[in-house]
C-alpha positions as CSV (number, residue, x, y, z in Angstrom):
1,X,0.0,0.0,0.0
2,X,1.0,3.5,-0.8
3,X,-0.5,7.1,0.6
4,X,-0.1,10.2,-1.2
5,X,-1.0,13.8,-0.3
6,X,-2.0,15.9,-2.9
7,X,-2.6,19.5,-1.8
8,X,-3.6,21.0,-5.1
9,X,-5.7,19.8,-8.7
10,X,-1.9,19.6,-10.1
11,X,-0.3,17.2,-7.6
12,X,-3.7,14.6,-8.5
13,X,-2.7,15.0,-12.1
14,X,1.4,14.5,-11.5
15,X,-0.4,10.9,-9.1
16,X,-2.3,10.0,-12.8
17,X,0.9,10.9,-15.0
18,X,3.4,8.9,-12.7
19,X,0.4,6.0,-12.8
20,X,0.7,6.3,-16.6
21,X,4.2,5.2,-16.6
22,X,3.5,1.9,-14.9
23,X,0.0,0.7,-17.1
24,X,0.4,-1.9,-19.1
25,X,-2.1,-4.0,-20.9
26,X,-4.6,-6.0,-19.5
27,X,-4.2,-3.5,-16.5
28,X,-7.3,-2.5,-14.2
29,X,-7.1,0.6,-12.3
30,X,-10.5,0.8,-9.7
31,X,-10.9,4.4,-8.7
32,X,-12.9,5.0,-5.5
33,X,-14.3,8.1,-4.5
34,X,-16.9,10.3,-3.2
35,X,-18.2,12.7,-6.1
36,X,-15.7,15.5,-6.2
37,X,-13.0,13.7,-5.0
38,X,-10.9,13.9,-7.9
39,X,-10.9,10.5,-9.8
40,X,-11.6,12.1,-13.2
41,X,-9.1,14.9,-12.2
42,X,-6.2,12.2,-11.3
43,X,-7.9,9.8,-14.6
44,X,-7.0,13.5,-16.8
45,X,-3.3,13.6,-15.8
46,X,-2.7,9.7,-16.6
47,X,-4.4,9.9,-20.1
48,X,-2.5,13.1,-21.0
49,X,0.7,11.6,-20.1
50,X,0.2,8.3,-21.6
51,X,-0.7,10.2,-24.9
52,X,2.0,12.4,-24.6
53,X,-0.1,15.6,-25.6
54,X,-2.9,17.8,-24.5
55,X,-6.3,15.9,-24.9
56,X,-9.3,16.1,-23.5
57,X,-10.7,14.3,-20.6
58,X,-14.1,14.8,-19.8
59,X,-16.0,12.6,-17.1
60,X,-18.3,9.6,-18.8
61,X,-20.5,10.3,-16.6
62,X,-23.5,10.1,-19.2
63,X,-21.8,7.9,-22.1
64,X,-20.4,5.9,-19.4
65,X,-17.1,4.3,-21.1
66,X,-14.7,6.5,-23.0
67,X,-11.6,4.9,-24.9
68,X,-8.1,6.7,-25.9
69,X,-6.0,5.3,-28.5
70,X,-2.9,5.3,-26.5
71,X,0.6,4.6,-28.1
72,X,0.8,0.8,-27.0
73,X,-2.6,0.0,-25.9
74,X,-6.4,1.6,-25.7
75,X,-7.2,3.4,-22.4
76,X,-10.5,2.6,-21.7
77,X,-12.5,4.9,-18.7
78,X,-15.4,3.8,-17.3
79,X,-17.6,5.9,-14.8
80,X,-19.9,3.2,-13.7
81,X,-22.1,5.7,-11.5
82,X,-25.1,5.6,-13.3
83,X,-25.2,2.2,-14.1
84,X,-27.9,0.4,-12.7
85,X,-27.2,-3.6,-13.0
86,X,-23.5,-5.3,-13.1
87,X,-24.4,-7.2,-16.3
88,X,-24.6,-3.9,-18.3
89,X,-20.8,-3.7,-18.5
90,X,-21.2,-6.2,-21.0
91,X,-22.7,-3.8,-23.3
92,X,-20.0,-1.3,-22.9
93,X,-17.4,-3.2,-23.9
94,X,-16.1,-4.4,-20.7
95,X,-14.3,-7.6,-22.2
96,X,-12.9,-5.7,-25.1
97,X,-10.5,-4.1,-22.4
98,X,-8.2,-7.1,-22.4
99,X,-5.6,-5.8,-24.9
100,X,-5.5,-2.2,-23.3
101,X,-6.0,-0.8,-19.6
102,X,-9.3,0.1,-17.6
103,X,-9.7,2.8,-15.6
104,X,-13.1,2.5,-13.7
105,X,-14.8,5.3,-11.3
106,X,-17.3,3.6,-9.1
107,X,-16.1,0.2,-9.4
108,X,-18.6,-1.3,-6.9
109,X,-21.2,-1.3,-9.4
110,X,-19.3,-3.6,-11.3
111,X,-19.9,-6.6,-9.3
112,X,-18.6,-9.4,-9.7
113,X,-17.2,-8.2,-13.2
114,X,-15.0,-6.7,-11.4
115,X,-11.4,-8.0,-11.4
116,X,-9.4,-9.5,-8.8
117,X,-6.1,-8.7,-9.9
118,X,-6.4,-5.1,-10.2
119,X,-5.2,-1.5,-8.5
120,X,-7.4,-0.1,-6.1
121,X,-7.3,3.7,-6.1
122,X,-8.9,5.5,-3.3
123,X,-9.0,9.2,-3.5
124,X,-10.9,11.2,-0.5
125,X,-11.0,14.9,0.3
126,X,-8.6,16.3,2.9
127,X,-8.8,19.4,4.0
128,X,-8.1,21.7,0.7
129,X,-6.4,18.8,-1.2
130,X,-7.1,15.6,-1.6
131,X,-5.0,12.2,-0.2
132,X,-4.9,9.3,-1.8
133,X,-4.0,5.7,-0.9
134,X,-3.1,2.6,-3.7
135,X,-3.4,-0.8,-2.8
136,X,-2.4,-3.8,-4.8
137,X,-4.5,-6.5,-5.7
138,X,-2.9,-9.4,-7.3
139,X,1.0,-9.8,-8.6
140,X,2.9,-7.4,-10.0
141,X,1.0,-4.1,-8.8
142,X,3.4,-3.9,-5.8
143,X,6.6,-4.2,-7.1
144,X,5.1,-1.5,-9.4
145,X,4.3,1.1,-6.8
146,X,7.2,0.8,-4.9
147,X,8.4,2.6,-8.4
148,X,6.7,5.6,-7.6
149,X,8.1,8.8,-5.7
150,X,6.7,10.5,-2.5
């Protein structure tokens, strides 16, 4: 497990960029969350830097599932929140995410489509920032984070 404290909008998107350099495919990133607390926010840095240029990241919120063709792989982002039965993921392309990443807000509603082996992302508000703590489900993810700086 690793804790971060990100006082500002910028540090949440540096968290997503260094996150960026450690996807590879077949990777499952589970982002939990109250509303506001900055999953899409830390979702915008990763994609940016794993695209290498400006691009923009808005919350699929109503189309649910937004992909990015990255360099390597497809980026897929879900934001499951108004999704109102597990089996729907089907539908939005949930098995298609094998050969790239997934990046899910509101992972719970997945059920049990939701991976096992998998990062779990929790981001909750702190004071004017945010803090966020990672924690590894399944091989490899911890060798992984002990990559990342403080």
């Amino acid at each position: 497990m690793r804790q971060f404290n990100l006082p500002s909008e910028q540090e949440t998107q540096a968290l997503g960029a260094a996150l960026a350099a450690l996807l590879r495919p077949g990777d499952v990133v589970a982002l939990h969350g109250d509303l506001g607390a900055g999953k899409t926010t830390l979702v915008r840095g990763l994609v940016q830097a794993l695209l290498a240029r400006p691009e923009e990241v808005p919350s699929p919120t109503y189309t649910l599932v937004q992909v990015y063709d990255g360099p390597d792989f497809p980026l897929w982002h879900f934001d499951l929140y108004r999704l109102d039965n597990p089996e729907d993921v089907e539908e939005l392309g949930w098995y298609e995410t094998v050969d790239g990443a997934a990046l899910i807000e509101w992972p719970e509603r997945a059920g049990r489509h939701l991976p096992t082996n998998r990062l779990d992302l929790y981001l909750e508000i702190s004071g004017e920032g945010r803090r966020a703590r990672l924690e590894p489900r399944g091989e490899g993810w911890q060798e992984r984070l002990d990559e990342l700086r403080d």
